[in-house]
Steps between C-alpha positions, in 0.01 A plus 500: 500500500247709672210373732691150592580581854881405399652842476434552888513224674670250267466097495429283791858356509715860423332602846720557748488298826382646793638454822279302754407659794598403866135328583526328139834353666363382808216356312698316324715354769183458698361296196852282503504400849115399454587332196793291736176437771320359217716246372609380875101453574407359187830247564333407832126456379590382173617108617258552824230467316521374153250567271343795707829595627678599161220650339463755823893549440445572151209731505642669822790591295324590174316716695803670646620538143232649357386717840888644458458593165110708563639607777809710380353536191795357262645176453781536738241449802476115371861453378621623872339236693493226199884588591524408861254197456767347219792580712281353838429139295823483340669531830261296659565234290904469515552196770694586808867323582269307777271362246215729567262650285132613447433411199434165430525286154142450380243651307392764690806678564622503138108671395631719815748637295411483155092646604649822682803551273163477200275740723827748564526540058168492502406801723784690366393483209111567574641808677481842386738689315634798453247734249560791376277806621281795366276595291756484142535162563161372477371361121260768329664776719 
């Protein structure tokens, strides 16, 4: 089939992956150790201040979901520090042999969890994607 764009550069899935660059890589780890910063903050502020607290948690780490994600340009940049939050919290959240932990068992700490781990899906999925380029590809082309 002539004129479809397949011929030379194929579907969106049979493209082969590239391989990310060295400043994509430090991004990302940049974005993961953020995301960790995040969730130890928003643990902190969360129970310090209840109402106001968790909803500066949350949006501070929507917003370091979705600013990962414009930022690098694919969804990766808010899966990498969705990552560390989610590893953060759930480590956070295991008691210690002494009995100490920083969560504590109300409200506000369970819409802790459940708001970020609903604003990391969310922003990942609000995130750009890969898209195929040139002019072929385009409708009416």
């Amino acid at each position: 089939m002539s004129g479809t764009g397949r011929e030379r550069h194929g579907p969106l899935l049979a493209q082969p992956l590239h391989r990310p660059s060295a400043g994509r890589i430090a991004a990302y780890a940049g974005l993961l150790v953020l995301g960790v910063v995040a969730a130890l903050a928003g643990a902190l502020v969360q129970s310090g201040w209840f109402p106001g607290g968790l909803l500066l948690a949350l949006a501070g780490a929507a917003g370091l979901f979705l600013g990962g994600a414009r930022a690098t340009g694919t969804r990766g940049g808010a899966v990498a520090p969705a990552a560390g939050w989610v590893v953060a919290v759930m480590l956070l959240t295991a008691s210690r042999p002494e009995g100490d932990f920083l969560f504590g068992a109300g409200i506000g700490s369970y819409l802790f969890l459940l708001g970020g781990m609903a604003a990391a899906v969310i922003c990942a999925t609000l995130g750009p994607g890969r898209q195929p380029d040139g002019d072929s590809v385009r409708l009416g082309k």
